[in-house]
C-alpha positions in Angstrom: 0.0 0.0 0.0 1.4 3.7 -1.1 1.9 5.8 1.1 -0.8 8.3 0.1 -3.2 5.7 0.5 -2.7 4.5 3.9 -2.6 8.1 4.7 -6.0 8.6 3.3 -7.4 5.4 4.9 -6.9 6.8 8.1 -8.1 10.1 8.1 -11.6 8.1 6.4 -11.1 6.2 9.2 -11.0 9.1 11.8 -14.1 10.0 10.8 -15.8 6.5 11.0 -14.4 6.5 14.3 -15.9 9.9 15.2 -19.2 9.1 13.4 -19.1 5.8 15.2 -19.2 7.7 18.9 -22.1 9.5 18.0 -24.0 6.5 19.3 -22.9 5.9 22.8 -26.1 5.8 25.1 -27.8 4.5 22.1 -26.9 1.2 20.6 -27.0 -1.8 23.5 -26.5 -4.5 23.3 -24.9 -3.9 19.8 -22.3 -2.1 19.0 -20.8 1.7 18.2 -20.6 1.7 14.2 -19.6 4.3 12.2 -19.3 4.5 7.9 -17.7 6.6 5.3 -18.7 6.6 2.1 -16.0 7.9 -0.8 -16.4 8.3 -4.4 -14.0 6.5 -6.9 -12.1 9.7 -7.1 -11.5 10.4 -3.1 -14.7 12.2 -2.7 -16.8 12.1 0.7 -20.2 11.0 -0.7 -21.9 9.5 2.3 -21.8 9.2 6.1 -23.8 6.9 8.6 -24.1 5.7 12.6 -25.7 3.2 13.8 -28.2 3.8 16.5 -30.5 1.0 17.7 -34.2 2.8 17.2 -33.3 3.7 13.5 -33.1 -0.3 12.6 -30.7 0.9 9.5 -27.1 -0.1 10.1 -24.3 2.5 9.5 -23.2 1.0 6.2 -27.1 1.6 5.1 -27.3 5.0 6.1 -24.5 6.3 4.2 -24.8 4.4 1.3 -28.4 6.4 0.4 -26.7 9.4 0.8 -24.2 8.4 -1.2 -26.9 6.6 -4.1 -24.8 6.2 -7.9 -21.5 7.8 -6.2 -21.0 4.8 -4.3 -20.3 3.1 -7.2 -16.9 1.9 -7.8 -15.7 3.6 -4.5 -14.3 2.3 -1.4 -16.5 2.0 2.5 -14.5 2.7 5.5 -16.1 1.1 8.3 -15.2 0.7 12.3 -16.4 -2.7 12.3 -16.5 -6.0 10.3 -20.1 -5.4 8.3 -22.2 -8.7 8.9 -23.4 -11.7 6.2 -26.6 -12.5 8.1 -30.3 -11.2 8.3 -31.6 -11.0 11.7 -33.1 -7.4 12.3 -31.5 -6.2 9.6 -30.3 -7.2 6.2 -27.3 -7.8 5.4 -24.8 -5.3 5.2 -22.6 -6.9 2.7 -24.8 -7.8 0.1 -26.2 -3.8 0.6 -22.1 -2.9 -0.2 -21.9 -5.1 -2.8 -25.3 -3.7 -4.9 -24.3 -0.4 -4.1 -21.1 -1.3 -6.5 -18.9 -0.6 -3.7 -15.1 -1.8 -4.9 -13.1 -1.6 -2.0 -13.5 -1.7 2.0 -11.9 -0.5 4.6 -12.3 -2.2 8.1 -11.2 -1.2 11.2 -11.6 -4.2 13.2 -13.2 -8.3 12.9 -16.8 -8.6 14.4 -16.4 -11.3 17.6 -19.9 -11.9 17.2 -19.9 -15.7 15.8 -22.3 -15.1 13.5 -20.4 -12.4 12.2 -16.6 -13.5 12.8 -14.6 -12.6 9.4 -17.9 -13.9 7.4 -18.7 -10.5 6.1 -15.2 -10.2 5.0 -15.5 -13.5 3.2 -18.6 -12.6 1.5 -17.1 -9.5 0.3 -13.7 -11.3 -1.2 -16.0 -13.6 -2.8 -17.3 -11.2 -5.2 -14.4 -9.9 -5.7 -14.4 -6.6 -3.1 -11.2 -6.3 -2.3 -11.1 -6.1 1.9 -8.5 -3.8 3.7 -8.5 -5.0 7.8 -6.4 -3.6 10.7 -6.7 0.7 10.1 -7.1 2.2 13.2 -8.1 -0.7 14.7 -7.1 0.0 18.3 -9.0 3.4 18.2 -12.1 0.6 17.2 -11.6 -1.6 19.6 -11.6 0.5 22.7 -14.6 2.6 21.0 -16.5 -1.0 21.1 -14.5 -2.5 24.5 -17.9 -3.1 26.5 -19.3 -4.9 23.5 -15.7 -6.9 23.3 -15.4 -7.7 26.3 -19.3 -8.9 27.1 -18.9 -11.6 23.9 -15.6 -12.7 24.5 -16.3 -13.2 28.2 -19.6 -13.6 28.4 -19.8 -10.9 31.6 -20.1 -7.2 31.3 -16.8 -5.1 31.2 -16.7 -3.2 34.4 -15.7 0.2 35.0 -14.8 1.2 38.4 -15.1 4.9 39.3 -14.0 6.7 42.6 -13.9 10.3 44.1 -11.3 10.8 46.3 -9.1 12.9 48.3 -5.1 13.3 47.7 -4.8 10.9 50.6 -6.9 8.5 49.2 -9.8 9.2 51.2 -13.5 9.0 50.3 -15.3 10.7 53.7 -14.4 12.4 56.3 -14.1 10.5 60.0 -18.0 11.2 60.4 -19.1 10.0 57.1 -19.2 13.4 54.9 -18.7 12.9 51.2 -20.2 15.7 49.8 -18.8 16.7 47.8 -14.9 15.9 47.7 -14.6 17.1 43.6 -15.9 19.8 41.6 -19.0 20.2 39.6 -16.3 19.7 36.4 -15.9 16.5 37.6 -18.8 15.5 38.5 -20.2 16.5 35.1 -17.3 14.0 33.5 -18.8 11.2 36.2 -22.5 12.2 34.4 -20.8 11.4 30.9 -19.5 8.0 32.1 -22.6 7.1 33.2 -24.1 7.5 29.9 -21.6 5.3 28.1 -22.7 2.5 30.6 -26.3 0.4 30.6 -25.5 -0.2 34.8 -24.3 1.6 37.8 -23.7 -0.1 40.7 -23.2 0.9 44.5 -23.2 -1.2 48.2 -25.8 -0.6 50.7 -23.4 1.6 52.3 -23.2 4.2 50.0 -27.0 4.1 49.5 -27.7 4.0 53.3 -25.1 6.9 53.7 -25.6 9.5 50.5 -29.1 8.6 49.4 -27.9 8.9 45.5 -30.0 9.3 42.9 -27.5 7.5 40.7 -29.4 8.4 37.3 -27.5 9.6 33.6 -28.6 13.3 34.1 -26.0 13.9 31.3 -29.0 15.3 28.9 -27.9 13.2 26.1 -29.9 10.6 24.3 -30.2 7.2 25.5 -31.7 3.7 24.3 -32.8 2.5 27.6 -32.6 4.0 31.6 -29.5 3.3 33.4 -29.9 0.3 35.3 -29.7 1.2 38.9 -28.0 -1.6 41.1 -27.7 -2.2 44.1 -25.6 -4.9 46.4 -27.9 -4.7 50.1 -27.2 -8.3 51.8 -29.2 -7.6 54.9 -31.8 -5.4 52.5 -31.2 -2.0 54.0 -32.5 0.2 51.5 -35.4 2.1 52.8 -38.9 2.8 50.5 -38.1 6.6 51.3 -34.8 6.4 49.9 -34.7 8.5 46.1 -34.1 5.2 44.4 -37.3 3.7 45.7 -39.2 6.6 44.8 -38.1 6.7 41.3 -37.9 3.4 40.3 -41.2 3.6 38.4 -38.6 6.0 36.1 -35.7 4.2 36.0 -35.4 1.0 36.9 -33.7 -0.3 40.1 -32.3 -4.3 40.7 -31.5 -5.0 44.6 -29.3 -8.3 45.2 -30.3 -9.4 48.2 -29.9 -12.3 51.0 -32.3 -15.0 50.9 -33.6 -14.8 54.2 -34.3 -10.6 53.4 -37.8 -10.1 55.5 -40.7 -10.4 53.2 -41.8 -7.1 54.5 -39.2 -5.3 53.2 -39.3 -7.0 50.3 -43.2 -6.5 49.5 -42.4 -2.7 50.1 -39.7 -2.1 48.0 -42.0 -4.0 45.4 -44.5 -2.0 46.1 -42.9 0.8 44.8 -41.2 -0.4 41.4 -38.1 -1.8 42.9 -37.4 -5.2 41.8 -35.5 -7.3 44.4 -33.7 -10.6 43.6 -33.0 -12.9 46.8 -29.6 -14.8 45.9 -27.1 -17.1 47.6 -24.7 -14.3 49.7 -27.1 -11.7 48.5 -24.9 -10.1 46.0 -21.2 -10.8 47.4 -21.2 -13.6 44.6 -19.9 -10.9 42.2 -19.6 -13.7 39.0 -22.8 -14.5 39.9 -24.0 -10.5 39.8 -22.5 -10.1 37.1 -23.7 -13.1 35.0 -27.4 -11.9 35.6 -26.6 -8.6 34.5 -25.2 -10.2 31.7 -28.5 -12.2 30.8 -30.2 -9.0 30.7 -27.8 -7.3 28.0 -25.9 -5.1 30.2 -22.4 -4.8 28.8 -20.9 -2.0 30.4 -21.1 -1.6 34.2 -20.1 1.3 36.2 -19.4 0.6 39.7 -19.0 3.9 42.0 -18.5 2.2 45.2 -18.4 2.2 48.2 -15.0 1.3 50.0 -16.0 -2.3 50.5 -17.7 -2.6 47.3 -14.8 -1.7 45.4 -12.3 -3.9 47.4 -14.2 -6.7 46.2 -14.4 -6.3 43.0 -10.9 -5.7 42.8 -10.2 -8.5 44.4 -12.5 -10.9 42.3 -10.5 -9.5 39.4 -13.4 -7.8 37.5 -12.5 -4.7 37.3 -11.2 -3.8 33.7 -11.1 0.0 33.7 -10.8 2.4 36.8 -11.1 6.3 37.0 -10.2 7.9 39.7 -10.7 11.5 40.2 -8.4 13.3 43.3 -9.6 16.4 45.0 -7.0 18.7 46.2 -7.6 18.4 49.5 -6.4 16.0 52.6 -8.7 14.5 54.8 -6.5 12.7 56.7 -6.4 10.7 60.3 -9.6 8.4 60.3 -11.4 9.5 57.0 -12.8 6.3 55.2 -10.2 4.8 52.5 -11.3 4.8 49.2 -10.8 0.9 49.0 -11.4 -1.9 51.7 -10.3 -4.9 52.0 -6.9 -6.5 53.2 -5.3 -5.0 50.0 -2.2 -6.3 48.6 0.5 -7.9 50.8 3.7 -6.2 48.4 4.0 -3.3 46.2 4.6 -5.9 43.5 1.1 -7.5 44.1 -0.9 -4.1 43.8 -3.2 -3.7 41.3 -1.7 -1.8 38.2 -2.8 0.4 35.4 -1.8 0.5 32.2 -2.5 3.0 29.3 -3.1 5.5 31.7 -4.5 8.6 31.2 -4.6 11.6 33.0 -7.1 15.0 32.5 -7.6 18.0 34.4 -11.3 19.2 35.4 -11.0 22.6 37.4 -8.7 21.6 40.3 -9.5 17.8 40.2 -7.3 15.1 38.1 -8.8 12.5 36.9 -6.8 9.2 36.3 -8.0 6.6 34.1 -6.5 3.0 33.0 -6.4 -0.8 32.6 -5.8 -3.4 34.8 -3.2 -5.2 33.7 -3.8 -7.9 31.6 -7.7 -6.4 31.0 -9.1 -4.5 28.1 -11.4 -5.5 25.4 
């Protein structure tokens, strides 16, 4: 491949890529796809996203704008474009009637029905098939919907507020609020590119959070509010009781939680699931949020809450954003648990990035051997 070419494949790319994000909030359980359309002669001559309520995939979309121009130009696409009819039609064959000659993928589907069929379909006909450009960018664009098919569990995103100390709450409990209205703005925008959020019963007994995407931005579906109460804490008068008629809320609880409380929670929308350890099997939290096509999950605490995940090994991404301030002496530690034994043996992140908002930093990366 020239040089020019590559160089143009990218920047086509680029724009899939940024075409692509357009649909965060608004896609679940399938993923973030973006298209580019050019000419024979170079020419942008249709663009497309794929959002779930449209029913038209991205490839579609930009190939009616694009109508007799397509023909005997190239597609750049984020993702493999699928063989099979299931809400949709087939992608390929609409490429391959449009007269499309050449496409550009970013990354392979690891759906197994779509898995590198759509780019044998195209090669068949004689399309030729260019895989690989930008294909990191497109993979962590799509790392919830990665990392929920290849391990069949939602990819979990652990976020914290903290002080420089490491601190959550003061001695006495106070939390609010440790960052700035920058940052909590971010936190709103992470909560839209997730289907769940997920606190203990500690942080809901102590804050009384809302814990709704008050982002303002389109979404598919309500966040999925959830919530790990063992002993079934949560009171009928708490905010997520009251609006769980508007979003919905899922409470893991013990299997000996009082029908009383049960029935009142019920009563008003909440929907409580009695399970074995009453939500401290985290696999097994995590495989029913799974069965309900939730691939991203935000978890925001508390202390205990994100000890264990940690320490199960779930987490996959973490964002931490630090306050300048100190709380110091007995303030509650951001995470619980006996921790790690050596420096050697602590939890590391990789591919770290780091952003200001106001005064805050916020720090986000992998977990070592995690990603999509």
């Amino acid at each position: 491949m020239n040089f020019e070419l590559e160089e143009f494949d990218t920047r086509m790319m680029a724009r899939a890529l940024e075409l692509a994000a357009r649909g965060t909030g608004q896609v679940s359980p399938g993923p973030l796809v973006g298209c580019v359309v050019t000419s024979r002669d170079g020419e942008t001559v249709g663009e497309g996203f794929y959002v779930f309520e449209r029913v038209k995939h991205a490839e579609t979309i930009a190939l009616e704008k694009a109508g007799e121009r397509a023909r005997g130009g190239s597609a750049y696409v984020t993702l493999e474009p699928h063989a099979h009819t299931r809400r949709t039609p087939p992608c390929t064959e609409a490429l391959i009637r449009a007269g499309i000659a050449r496409v550009v993928a970013a990354i392979e589907d690891p759906n197994p029905l779509v898995s590198g069929r759509g780019f044998t379909r195209l090669r068949e006909v004689g399309v030729a098939v260019t895989i690989g450009t930008l294909g990191g960018e497109a993979a962590r664009l799509n790392e919830k919907y990665i990392h929920s098919l290849k391990h069949g569990r939602p990819f979990v995103q652990l976020k914290l507020a903290c002080s420089l100390d490491g601190r959550i709450a003061t001695r006495t409990g106070d939390a609010r609020w440790i960052t700035s209205e920058e940052s909590h703005a971010r936190g709103q925008l992470l909560r839209h590119e997730h289907d769940a959020i997920l606190v203990g019963a500690g942080t809901a007994t102590a804050d009384d959070p809302l814990l709704t995407d008050r982002s303002e931005l389109p979404r598919r579906r309500p966040l999925l509010r959830v919530l790990l109460d063992e002993h079934l804490c949560l009171s009928p008068e708490s905010k997520l009781a009251r609006t769980a008629g508007d979003a919905p809320v899922l409470v893991f609880t013990s299997e000996g939680a009082g029908a009383d409380k049960v029935v009142a929670l019920e009563s008003r929308g909440v929907e409580v699931l009695r399970a074995a350890g009453g939500g401290r099997d985290l696999a097994g939290v995590l495989e029913e949020l799974r069965r309900r096509e939730i691939q991203g999950l935000l978890v925001e605490g508390g202390a205990r809450v994100a000890g264990a995940f940690l320490r199960a090994g779930f987490v996959n991404k973490a964002s931490f954003f630090v306050a300048p301030i100190i709380l110091g002496g007995d303030a509650l530690g951001a995470v619980a648990g006996a921790g790690a034994l050596t420096v050697g043996e602590a939890a590391r992140l990789r591919d770290v990035e780091i952003t200001r908002h106001a005064e805050d930093v916020e720090i986000t990366g992998y977990l070592t051997g995690d990603g999509p």
